[in-house]
N, C-alpha and C positions, 0 to 999 in steps of 0.2 A: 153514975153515968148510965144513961138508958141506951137500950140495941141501937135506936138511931144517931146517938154521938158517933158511938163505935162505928155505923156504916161507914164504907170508904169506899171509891172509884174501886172498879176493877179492872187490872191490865193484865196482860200476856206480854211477855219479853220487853217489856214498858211503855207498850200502849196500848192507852189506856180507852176503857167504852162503859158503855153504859149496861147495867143490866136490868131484865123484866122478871127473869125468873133462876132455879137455879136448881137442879136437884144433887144428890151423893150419895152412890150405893157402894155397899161393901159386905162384909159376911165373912162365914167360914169356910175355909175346903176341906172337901169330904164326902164321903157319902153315907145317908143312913140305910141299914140293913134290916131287914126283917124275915124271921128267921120259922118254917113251919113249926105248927103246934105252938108256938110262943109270944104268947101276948106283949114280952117287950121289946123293941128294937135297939141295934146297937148303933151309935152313929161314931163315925171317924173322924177325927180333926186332925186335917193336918197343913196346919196353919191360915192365917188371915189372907181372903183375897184382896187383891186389888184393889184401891180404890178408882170408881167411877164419878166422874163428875160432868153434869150434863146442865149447860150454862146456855139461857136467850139473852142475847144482848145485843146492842143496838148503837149504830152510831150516826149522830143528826147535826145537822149546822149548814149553811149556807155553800161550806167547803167540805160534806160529808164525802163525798165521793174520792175525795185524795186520802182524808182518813181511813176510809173503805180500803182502800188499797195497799195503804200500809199496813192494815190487819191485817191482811189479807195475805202478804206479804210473810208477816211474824204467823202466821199459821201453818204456812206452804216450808219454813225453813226447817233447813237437818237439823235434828236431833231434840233433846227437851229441851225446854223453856222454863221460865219461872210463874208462876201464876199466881197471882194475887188475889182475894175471894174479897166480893163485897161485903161479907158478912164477917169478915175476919180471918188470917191467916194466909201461909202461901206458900207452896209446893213447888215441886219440879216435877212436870206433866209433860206429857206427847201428846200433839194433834189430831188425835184418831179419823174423826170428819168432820165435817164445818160443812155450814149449807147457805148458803144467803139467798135475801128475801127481797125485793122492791118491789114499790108499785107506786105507778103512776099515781092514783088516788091518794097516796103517803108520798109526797114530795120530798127529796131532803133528808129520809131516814131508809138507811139500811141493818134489815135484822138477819142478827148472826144466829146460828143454831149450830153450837161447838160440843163434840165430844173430846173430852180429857182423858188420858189415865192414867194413872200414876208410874212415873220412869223407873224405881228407884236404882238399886248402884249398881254397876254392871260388876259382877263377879270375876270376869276375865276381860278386864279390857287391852286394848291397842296400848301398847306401851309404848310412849314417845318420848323420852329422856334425853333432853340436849344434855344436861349433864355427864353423861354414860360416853356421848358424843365428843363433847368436847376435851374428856380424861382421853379419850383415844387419842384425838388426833394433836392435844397435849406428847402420848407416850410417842405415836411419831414424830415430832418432831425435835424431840430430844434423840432417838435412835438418828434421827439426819445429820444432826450435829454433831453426833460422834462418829457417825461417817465420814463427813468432813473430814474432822481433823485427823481421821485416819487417814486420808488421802490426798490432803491438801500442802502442801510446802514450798517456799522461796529459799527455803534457808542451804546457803553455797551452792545454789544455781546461776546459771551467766542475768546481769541484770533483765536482757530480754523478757526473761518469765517473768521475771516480778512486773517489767512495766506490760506484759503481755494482760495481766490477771488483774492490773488496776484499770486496766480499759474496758475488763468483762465488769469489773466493781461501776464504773462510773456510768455504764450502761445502766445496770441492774438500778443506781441510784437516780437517775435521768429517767426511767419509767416510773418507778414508784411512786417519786414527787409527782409525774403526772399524772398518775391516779392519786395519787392526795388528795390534790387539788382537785379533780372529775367527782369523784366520790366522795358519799357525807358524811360528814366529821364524826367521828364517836369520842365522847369525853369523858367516859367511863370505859376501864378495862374490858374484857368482855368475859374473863374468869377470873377466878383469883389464884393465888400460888405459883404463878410462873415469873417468870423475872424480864419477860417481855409484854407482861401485861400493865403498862404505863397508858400515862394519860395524853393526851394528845397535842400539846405544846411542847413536847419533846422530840417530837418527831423531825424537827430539820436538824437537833444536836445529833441527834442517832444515824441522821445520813451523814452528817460532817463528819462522825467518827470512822465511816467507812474506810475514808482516803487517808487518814491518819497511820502514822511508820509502823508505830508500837502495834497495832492491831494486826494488816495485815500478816507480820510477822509472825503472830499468834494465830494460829488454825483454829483453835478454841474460841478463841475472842470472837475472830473476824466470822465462825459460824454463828454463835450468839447473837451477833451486831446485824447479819444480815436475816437471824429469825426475827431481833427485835424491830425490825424496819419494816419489814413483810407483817409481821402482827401486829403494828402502829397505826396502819391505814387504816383499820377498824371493821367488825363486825357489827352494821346495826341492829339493836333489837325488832326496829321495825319492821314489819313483815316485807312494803313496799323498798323501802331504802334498801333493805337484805338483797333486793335479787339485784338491787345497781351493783353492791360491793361482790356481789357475784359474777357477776358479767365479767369487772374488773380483773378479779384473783383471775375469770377462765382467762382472761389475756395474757395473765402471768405464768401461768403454767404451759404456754409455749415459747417460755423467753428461752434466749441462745439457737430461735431455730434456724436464725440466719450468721450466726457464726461461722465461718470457713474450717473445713476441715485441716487437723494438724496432720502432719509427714512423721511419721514415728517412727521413723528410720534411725537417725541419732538419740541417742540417751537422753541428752537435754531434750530433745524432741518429745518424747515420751514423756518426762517429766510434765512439760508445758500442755501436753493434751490431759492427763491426768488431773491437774489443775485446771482446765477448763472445763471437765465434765465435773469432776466434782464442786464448781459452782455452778453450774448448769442443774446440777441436779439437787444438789442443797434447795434453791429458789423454787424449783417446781416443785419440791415436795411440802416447801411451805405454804406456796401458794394453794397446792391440792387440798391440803387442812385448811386454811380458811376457807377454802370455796365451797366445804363439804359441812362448816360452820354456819356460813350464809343461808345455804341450803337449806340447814337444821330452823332458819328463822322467817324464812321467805313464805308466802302464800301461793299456792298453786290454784290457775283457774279453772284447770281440766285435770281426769287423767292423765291426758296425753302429755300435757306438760308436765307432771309430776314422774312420769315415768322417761320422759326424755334427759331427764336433769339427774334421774336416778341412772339410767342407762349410762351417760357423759363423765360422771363418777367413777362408777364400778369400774369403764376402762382406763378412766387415768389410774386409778387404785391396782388394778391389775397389772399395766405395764410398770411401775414401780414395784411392784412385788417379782415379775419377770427378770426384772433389772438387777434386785435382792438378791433373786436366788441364785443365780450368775456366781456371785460371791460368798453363796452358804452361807449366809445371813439371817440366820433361823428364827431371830430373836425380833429381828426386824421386818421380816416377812410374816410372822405371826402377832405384830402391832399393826401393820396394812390390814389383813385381819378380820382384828377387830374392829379397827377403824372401818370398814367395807359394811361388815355385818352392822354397825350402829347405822350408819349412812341409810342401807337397806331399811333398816325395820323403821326408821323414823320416816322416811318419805313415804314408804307403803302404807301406813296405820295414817298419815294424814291426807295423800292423796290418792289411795286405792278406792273409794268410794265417791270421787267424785264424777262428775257427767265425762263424758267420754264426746272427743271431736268426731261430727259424722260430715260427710260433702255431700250436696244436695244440690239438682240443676232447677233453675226458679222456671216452674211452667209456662207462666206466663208472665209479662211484664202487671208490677204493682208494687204499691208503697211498702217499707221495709216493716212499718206496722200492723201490714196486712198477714206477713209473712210470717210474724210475730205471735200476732193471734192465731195463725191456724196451727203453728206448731208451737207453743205453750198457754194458749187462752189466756195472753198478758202481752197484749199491744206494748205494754213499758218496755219489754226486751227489747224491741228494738232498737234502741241504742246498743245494746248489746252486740247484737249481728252488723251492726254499720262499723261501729270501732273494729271489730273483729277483721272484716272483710273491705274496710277502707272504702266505704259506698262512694261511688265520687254523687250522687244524686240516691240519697234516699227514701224521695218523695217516685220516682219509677228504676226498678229493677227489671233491665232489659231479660227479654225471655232465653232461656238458655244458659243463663249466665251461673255459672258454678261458687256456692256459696260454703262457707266452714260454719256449719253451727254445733251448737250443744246438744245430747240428744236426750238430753230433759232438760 
């Protein structure tokens, strides 16, 4: 097979151009010395540089200019890419600079002038471990359960409480079903080893067991029953579906806030509020672990929103630790924790480097394209800045008018 079999298309993050030329420089690091009166010199190695890779190429067709752009596109994006060499082979490279070329006298062909260099592995990287994530908020909510049934009981109280606590249960199950049904289905558990991690044709048996005798009864159970129902509605893997099932959990984590307060003047009084708070608080903290799960899976389009979802977090995390500590609960205020600290690091390491939201008054009236190009040299954005800002006309942006963009 001769060099030109081998030849192959060459692409960047898989798209793909044509190439004219291509060069690759590399070497050793070091310096060589040379030393008075001594005719020989000593040279130092200390280790292989970089590779450099400096590629012309070109893209041509009747529809070159949308191609253009999607290169253009794959050039302009965070972090390495894959490179694939016409000449054989294919690396993981950064876009150092890129230069493009047209001319009217060359219709139809634009030439790219790409510097690459070689990424290789980052020795300390951002560590984002949903795993690490969801063992936490696993270990709380095994600490909630047994909170619960530390504080949960019917058993030789006047019937009121029991029917008082099955009216909080058929709440808690009359929401959930509604987010069931609101939010998309997940048909795979979302970890494995916990014994609420089923699949999702079970979830109308798991509410039915709620209002069942045997259970209530059971403090144990009936915690169990309502983590299994609460982690049934599902965590998607999807990044976009994650932040629905988030939204969701955040609704869940202010259930009971419209329950009336109890009179704990009598005994049984006290009893009936003790039971109410501790399912009130059982549900929020389950819901706080899913929502802090979703999170871990969801895509942030800004800073801002990465840091707002983080912020939103930390204080439901911290008022359940306030609430722990109340009770010297040492055990379970240092699983809130960890669970806080995974939250933190995994949101920060994927959304600390993104564009940050800035407000800007539009000078003057002009199309959203216009606005587009002067502040990223990529008329495409704006669709970006119309979704964003709810353009009611994005063909004129009245002057004055205060707009949310990205500020790269």
């Amino acid at each position: 097979m001769s060099w030109r079999e081998r030849y192959q298309v060459a692409s960047f993050r898989g798209v793909k151009f044509y190439v004219k030329s291509r060069r690759l420089s590399g070497g050793r690091r070091g310096k060589t010395n040379e030393f008075s009166d001594r005719n020989d010199p000593f040279g130092q190695d200390l280790g292989r540089k970089f590779h450099k890779r400096g590629v012309v190429g070109y893209i041509l067709g009747e529809d070159y200019d949308r191609d253009r752009d999607v290169l253009r596109a794959a050039l302009d994006q965070d972090g390495p890419g894959e490179y694939v060499d016409c000449y054989g082979g294919n690396w993981f490279v950064i876009c150092r600079d890129w230069d493009l070329f047209e001319s009217e006298d060359e219709g139809g062909v634009a030439q790219f002038t790409i510097s690459f260099e070689e990424s290789g592995q980052d020795l300390y990287p951002n560590q984002v471990d949903g795993g690490q994530l969801d063992a936490a908020a696993a270990s709380v909510i095994n600490f909630a359960i047994e909170d619960f049934t530390s504080n949960f009981s019917v058993a030789g109280l006047p019937d009121y409480i029991e029917a008082s606590s099955v009216e909080i249960i058929d709440d808690f199950a009359d929401i959930s079903t509604g987010l069931k049904q609101m939010l998309p289905s997940v048909s795979k558990p979302v970890y494995e080893g916990l014994s609420f991690g089923s699949v999702a044709d079970q979830f109308p048996d798991l509410v039915n067991r709620l209002s069942s005798i045997g259970v209530i009864s059971s403090p144990a159970l009936l915690g169990q029953s309502i983590a299994d129902v609460v982690s049934e509605i599902g965590v998607p893997s999807d990044p976009v579906l994650a932040r629905s099932s988030y939204d969701g959990y955040l609704s869940l984590m202010d259930f009971g806030s419209d329950l009336p307060v109890v009179d704990i003047t009598a005994p049984s009084r006290r009893a009936q509020a003790s039971n109410q708070n501790a399912l009130v608080s059982l549900v929020r903290k389950v819901a706080l672990c899913s929502a802090c799960q979703s999170a871990a899976r969801m895509s942030f389009d800004s800073y801002d929103d990465a840091n707002k979802i983080r912020s939103t977090l930390s204080r439901g995390i911290k008022a359940v630790q306030f609430s722990q500590s109340e009770t010297f609960d040492d055990l379970s205020v240092r699983a809130m924790s960890v669970l806080k600290s995974a939250v933190v690091k995994n949101i920060t390491a994927r959304g600390g480097k993104l564009a940050r939201v800035a407000k800007i008054l539009v000078p003057y009236s002009k199309p959203s394209v216009a606005l587009a190009y002067e502040l990223y040299g990529d008329a495409n954005r704006s669709v970006e800045i119309d979704r964003r800002n709810n353009s009611v006309d994005p063909m004129m942006l009245l002057t004055g008018s205060s707009m949310e963009v990205f500020d790269r």
